[in-house]
Backbone as JSON, one array per atom type, in Angstrom:
{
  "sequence": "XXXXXXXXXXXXXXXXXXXXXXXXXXXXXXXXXXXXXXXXXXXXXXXXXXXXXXXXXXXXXXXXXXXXXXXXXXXXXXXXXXXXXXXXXXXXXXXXXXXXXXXXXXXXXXXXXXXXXXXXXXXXXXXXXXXXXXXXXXXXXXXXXXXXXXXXXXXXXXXXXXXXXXXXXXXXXXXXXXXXXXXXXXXXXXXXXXXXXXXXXXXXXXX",
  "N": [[190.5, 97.88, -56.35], [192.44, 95.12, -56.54], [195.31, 94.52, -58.49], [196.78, 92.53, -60.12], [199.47, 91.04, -60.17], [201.41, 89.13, -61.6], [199.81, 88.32, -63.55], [200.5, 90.53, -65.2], [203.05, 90.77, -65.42], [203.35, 88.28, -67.49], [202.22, 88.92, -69.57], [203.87, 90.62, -70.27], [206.21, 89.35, -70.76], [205.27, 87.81, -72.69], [204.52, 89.46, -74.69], [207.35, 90.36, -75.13], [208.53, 87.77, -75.83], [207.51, 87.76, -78.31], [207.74, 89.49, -80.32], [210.56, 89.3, -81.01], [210.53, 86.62, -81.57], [209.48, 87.56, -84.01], [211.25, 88.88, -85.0], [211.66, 92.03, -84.52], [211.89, 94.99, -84.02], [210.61, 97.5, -82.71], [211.76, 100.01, -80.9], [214.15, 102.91, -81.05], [216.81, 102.85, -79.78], [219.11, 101.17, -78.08], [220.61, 100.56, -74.76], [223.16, 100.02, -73.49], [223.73, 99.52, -69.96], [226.15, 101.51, -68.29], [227.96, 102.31, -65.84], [227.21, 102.2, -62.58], [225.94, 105.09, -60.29], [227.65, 105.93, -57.23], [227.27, 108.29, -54.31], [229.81, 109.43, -52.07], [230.76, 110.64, -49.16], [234.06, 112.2, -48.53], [235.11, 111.29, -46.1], [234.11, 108.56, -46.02], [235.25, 107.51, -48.15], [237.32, 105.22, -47.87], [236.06, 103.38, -46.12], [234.27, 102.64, -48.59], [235.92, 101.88, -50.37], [237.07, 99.13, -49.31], [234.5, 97.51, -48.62], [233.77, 97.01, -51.49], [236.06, 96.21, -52.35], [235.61, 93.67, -51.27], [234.08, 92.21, -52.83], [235.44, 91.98, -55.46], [235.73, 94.23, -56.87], [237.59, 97.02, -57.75], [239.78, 100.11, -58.09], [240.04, 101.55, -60.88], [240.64, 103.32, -62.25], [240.67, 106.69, -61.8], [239.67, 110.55, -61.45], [239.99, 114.11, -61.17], [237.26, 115.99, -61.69], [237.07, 119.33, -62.39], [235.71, 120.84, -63.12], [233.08, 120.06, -61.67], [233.79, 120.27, -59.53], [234.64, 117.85, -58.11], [235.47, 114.49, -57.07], [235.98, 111.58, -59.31], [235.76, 108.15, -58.94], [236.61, 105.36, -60.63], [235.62, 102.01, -60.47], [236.57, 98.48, -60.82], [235.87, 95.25, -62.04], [238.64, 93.01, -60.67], [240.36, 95.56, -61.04], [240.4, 96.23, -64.01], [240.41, 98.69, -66.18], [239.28, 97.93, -68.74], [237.45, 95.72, -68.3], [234.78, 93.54, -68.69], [231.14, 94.52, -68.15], [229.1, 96.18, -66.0], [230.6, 99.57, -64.27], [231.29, 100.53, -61.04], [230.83, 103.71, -60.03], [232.53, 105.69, -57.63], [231.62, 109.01, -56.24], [232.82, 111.73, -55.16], [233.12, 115.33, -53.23], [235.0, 117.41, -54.17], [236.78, 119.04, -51.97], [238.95, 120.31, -51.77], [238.62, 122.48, -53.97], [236.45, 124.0, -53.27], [235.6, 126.67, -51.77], [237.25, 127.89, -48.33], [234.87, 128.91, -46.63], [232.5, 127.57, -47.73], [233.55, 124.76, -47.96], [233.59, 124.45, -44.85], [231.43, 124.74, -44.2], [230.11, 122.23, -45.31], [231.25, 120.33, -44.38], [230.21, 120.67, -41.4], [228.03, 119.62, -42.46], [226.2, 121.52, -43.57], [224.63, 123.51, -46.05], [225.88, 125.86, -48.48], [226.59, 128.85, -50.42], [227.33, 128.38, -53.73], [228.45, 125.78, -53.55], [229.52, 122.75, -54.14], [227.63, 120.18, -56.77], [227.43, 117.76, -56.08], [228.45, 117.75, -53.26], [225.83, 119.06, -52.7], [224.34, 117.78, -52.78], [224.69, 115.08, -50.76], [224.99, 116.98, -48.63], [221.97, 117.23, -48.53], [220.57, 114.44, -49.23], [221.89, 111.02, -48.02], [224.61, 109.27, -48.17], [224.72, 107.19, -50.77], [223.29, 105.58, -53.71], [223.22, 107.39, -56.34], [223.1, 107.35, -59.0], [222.24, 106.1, -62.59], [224.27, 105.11, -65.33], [224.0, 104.87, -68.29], [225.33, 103.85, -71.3], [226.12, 105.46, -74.7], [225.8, 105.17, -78.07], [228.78, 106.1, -79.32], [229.46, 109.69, -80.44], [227.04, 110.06, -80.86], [225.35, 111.67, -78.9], [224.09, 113.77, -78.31], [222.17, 114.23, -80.75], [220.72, 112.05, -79.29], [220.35, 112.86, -76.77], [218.55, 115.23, -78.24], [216.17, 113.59, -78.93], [215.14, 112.71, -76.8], [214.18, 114.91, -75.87], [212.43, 115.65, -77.14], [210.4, 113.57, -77.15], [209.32, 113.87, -74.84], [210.88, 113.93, -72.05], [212.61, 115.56, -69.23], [215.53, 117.14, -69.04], [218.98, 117.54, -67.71], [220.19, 120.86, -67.74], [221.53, 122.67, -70.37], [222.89, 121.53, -72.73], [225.14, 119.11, -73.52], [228.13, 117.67, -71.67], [231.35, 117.99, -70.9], [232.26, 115.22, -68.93], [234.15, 112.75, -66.66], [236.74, 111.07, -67.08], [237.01, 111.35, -69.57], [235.43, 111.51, -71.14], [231.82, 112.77, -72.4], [229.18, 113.66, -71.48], [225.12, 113.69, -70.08], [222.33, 114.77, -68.25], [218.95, 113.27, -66.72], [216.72, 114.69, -64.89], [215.56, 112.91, -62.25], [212.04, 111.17, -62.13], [210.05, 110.36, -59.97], [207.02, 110.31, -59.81], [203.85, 108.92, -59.21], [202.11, 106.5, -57.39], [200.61, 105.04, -59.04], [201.37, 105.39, -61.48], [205.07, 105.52, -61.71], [208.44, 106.85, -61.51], [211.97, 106.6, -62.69], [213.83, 106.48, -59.45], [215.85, 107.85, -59.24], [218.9, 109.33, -60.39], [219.73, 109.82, -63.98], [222.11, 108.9, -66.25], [223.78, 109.47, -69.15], [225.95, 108.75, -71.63], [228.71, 109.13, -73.5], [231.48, 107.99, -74.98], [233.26, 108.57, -76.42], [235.89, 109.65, -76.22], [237.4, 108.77, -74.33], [239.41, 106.77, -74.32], [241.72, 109.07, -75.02], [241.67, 110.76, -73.47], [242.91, 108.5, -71.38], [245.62, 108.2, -72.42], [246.59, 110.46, -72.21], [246.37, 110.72, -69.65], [247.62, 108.45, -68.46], [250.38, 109.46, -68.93], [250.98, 110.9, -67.22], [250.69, 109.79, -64.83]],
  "CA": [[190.74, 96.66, -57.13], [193.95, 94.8, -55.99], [195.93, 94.29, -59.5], [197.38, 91.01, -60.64], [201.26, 91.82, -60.81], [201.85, 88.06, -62.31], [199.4, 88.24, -65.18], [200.81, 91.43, -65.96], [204.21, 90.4, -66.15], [203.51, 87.34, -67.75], [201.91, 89.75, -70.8], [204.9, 91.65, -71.01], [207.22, 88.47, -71.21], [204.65, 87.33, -74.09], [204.74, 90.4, -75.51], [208.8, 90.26, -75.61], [208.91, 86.82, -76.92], [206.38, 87.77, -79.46], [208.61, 90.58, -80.99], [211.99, 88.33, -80.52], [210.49, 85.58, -82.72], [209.43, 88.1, -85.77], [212.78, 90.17, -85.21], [210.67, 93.37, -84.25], [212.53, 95.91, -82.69], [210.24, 99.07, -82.42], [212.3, 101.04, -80.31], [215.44, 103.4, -82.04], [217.5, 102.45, -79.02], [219.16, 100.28, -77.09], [221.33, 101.32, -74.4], [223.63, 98.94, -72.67], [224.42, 99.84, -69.17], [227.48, 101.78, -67.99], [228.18, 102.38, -64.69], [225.57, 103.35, -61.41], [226.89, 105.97, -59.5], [227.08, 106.37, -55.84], [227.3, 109.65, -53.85], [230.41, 108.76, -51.27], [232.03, 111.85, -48.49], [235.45, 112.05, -48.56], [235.35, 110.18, -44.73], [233.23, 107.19, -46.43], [236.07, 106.78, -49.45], [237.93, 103.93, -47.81], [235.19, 101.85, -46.02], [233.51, 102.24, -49.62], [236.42, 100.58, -51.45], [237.22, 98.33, -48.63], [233.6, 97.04, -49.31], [233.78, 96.76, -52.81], [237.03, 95.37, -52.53], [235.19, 91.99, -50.86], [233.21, 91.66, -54.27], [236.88, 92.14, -56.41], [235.78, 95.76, -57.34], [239.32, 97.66, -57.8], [239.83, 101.26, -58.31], [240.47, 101.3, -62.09], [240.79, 104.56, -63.05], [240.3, 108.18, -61.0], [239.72, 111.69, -62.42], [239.73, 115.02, -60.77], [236.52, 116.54, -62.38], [237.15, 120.48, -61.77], [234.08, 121.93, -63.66], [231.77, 120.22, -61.51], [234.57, 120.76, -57.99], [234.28, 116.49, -57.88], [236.5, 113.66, -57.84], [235.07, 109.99, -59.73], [236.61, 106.96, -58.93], [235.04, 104.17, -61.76], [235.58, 100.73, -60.12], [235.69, 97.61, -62.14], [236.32, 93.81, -61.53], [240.14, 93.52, -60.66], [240.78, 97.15, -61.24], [241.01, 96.76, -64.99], [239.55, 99.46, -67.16], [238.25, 97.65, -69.54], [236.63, 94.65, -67.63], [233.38, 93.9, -68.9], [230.11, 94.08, -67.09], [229.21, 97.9, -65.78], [231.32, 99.37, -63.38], [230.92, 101.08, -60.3], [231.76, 104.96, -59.86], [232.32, 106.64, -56.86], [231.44, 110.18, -56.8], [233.25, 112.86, -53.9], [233.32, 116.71, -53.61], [236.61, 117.77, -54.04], [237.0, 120.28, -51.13], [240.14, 121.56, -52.33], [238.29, 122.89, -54.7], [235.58, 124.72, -52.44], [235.74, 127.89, -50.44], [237.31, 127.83, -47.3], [233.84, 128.64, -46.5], [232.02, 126.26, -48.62], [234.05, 123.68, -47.73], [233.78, 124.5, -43.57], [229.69, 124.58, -44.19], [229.68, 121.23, -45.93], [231.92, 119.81, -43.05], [229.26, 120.84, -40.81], [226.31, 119.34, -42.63], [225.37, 122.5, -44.06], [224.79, 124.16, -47.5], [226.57, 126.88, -48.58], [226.63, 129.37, -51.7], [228.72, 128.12, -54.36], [229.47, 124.42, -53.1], [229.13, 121.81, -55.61], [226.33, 119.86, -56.74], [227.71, 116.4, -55.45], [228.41, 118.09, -51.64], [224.95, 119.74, -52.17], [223.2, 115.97, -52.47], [225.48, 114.77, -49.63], [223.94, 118.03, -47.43], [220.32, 116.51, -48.23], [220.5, 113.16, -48.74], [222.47, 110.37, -47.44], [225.29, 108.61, -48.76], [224.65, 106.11, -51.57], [223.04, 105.5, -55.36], [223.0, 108.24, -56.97], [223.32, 107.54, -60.65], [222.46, 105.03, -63.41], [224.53, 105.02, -66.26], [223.51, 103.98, -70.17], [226.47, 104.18, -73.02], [224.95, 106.0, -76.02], [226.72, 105.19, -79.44], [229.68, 107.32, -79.87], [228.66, 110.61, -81.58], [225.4, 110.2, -81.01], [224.59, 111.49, -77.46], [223.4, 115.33, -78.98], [220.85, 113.46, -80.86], [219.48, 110.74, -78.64], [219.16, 114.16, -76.08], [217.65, 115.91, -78.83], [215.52, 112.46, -79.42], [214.95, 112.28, -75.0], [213.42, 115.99, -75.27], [210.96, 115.34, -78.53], [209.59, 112.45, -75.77], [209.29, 114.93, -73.23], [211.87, 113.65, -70.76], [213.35, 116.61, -68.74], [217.22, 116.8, -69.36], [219.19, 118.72, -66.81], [221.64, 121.54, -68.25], [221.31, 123.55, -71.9], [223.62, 120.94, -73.39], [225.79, 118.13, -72.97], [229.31, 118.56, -70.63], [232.15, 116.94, -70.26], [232.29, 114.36, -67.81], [234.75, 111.73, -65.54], [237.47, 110.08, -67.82], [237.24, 111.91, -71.1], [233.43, 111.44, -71.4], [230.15, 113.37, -72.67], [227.48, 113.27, -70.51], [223.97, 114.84, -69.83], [221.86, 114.19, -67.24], [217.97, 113.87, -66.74], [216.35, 114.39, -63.77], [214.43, 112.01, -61.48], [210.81, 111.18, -62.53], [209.59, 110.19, -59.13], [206.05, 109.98, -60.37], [202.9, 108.47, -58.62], [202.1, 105.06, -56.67], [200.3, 104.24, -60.53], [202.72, 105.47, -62.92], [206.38, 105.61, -60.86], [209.4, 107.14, -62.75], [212.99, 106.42, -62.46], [213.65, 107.59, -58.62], [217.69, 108.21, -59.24], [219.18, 110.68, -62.01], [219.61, 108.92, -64.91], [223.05, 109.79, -67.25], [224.12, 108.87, -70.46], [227.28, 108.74, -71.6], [229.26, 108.84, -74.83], [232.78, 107.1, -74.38], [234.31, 108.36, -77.21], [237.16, 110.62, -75.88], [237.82, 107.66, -73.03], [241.06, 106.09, -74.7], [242.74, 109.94, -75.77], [242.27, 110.4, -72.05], [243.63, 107.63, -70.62], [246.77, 108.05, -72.64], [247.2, 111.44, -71.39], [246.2, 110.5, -67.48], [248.94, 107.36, -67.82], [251.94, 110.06, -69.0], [251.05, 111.76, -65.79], [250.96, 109.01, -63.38]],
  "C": [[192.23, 96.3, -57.08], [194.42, 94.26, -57.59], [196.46, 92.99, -59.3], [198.82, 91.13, -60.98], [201.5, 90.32, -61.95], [201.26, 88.12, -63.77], [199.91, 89.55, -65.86], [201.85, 91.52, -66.34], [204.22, 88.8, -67.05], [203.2, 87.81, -69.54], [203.2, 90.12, -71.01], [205.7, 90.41, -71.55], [206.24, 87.74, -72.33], [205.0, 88.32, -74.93], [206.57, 90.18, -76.22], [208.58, 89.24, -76.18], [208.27, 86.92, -78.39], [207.39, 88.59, -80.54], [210.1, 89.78, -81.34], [211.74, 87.35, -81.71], [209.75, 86.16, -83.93], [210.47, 89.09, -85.65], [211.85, 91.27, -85.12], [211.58, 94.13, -83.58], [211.55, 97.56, -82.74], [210.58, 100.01, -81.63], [213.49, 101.22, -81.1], [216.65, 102.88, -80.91], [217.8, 101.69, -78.29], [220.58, 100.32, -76.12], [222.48, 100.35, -73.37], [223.93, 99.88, -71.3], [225.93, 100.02, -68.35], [228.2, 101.17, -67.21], [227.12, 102.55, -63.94], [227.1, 103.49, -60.72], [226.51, 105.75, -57.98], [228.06, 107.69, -55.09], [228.25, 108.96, -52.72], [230.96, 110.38, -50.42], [233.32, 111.32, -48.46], [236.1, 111.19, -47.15], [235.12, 108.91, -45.29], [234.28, 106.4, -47.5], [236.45, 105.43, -48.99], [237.01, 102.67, -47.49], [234.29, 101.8, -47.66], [234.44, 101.04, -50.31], [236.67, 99.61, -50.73], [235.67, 97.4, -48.77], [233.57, 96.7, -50.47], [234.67, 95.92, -52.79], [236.62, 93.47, -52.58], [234.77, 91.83, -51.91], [234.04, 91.74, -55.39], [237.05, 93.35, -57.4], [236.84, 96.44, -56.91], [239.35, 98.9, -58.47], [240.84, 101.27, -59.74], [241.01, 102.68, -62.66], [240.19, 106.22, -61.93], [240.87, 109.88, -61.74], [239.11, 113.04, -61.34], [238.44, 116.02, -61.83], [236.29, 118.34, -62.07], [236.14, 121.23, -62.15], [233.12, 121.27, -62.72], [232.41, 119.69, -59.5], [233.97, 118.78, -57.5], [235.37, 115.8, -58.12], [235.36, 112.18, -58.15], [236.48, 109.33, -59.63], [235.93, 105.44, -59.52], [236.0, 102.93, -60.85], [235.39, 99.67, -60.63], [236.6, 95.94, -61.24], [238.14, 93.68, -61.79], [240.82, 94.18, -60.7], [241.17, 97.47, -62.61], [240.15, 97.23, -65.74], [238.77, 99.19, -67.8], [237.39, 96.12, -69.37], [235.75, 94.77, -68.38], [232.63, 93.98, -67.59], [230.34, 96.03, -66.98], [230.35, 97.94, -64.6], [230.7, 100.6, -62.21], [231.7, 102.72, -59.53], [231.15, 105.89, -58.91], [232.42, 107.81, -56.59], [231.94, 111.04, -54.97], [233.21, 114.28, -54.35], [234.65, 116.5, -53.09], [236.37, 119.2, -53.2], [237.93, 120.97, -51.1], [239.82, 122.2, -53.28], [237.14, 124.07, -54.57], [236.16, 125.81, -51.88], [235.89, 127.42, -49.23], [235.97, 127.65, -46.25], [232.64, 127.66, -46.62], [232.36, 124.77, -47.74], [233.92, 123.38, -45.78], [231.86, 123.88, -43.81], [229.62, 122.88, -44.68], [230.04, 119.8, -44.63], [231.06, 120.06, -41.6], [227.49, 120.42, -41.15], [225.29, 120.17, -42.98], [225.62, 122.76, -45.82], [225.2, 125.47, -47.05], [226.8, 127.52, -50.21], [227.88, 128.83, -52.71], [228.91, 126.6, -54.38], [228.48, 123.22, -54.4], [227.87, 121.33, -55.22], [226.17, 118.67, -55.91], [228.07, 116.81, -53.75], [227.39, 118.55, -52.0], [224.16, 118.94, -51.91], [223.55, 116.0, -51.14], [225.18, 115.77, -48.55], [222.53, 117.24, -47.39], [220.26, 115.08, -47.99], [221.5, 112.37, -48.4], [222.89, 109.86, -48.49], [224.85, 107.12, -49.84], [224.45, 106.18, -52.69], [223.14, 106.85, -55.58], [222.8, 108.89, -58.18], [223.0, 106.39, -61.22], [223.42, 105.45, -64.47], [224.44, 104.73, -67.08], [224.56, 104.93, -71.01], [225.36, 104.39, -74.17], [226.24, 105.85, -76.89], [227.53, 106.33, -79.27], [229.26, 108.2, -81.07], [227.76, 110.55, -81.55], [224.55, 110.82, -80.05], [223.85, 113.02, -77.88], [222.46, 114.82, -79.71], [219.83, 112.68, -80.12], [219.09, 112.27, -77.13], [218.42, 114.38, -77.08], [215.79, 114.8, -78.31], [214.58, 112.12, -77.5], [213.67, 113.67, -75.32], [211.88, 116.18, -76.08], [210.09, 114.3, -77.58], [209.3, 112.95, -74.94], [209.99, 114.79, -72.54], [212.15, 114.94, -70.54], [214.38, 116.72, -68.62], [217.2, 118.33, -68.33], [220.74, 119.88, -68.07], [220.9, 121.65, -70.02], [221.93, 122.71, -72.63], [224.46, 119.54, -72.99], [227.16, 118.66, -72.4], [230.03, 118.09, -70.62], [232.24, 116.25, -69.54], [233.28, 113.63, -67.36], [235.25, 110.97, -67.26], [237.31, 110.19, -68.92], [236.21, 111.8, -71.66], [232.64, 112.48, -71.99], [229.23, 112.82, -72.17], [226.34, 114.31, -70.81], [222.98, 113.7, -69.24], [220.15, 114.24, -67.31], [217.49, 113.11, -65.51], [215.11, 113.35, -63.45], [213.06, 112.78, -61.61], [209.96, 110.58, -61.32], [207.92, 109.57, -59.17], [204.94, 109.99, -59.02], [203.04, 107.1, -58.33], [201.51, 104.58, -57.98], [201.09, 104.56, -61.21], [204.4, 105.95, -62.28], [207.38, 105.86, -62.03], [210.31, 106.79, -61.97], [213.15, 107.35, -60.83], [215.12, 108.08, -58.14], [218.3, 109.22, -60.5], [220.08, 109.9, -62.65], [220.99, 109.75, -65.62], [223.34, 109.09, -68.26], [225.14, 109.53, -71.16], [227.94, 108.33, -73.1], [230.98, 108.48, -74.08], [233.96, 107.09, -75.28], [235.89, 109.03, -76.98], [238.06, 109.68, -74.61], [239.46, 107.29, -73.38], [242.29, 107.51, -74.75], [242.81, 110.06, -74.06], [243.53, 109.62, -71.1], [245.12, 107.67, -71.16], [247.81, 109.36, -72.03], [247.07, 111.28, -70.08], [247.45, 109.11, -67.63], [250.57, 108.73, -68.07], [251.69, 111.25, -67.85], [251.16, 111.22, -64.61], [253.23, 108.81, -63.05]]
}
């Protein structure tokens, strides 16, 4: 039985207006979008921003991430931090940060014990998306996990972690799913933003 995609989005957009015009909100959340990530090798850095560049995406901000042997480079319209709109953050293994070893294997297109998680993608899959981003209320991101795992979602990691630019993150893995029920097919993060500004004041008295 070949499905009707139109009448079924035409329900949902009833449905929304329906809720919209009695103020209804039955969901606890609402998550504006961050950033999406993409997975870049340390060869790929320049034609990435040289691309971006054509669309007026400007390297706003960059952070050596050493707990997870990575560098992020967030990208935003004109290169200024606090642009609106999401922004776009490119994700490298920091190979100065790898084993001589490590770092020779990865350079060869191989895995190797030890080597980060962002060179261990970049071994399997190919350069590109790799991330959505959703801002979670400041202070709140240890709850809305808690609130992800009571739903069942699968969260990666025992806790939340520091992250890229004075952040709290935690990650949950791709839901891949079935051709009838399809889950998210990128790893999803969520992001608290409250430590962002104490950062940035300490990363400018270092530039």
């Amino acid at each position: 039985m070949m499905l009707d995609v139109g009448e079924m989005l035409l329900a949902a957009e009833r449905e929304a207006q329906a809720l919209r015009r009695a103020g209804e909100r039955p969901w606890q959340y609402e998550l504006p979008v961050d950033h999406l990530g993409f997975a870049v090798p340390p060869a790929g850095l320049v034609p990435a921003l040289n691309a971006w560049r054509i669309l007026g995406y400007l390297v706003a901000e960059r952070d050596l991430v050493t707990g997870q042997k990575a560098w992020a480079t967030m990208l935003r319209l004109g290169g200024h931090p606090d642009s609106p709109g999401p922004g776009l953050e490119l994700v490298m293994p920091a190979l100065e940060l790898e084993s001589p070893e490590a770092a020779a294997a990865f350079e060869a297109g191989e895995s190797a014990p030890g080597l980060s998680a962002i060179a261990q993608y970049l071994v399997r899959y190919r350069p590109g998306m790799h991330h959505l981003a959703f801002a979670v209320e400041a202070g709140t991101l240890c709850d809305f996990r808690a609130h992800l795992i009571e739903a069942g979602v699968e969260v990666i990691g025992d806790d939340v972690r520091p992250g890229a630019f004075g952040t709290t993150v935690f990650f949950t893995k791709p839901d891949r799913g079935s051709r009838e029920q399809p889950g998210p097919s990128v790893l999803i993060e969520y992001v608290d933003t409250a430590g962002v500004e104490a950062w940035r004041q300490q990363h400018a008295a270092l530039v």
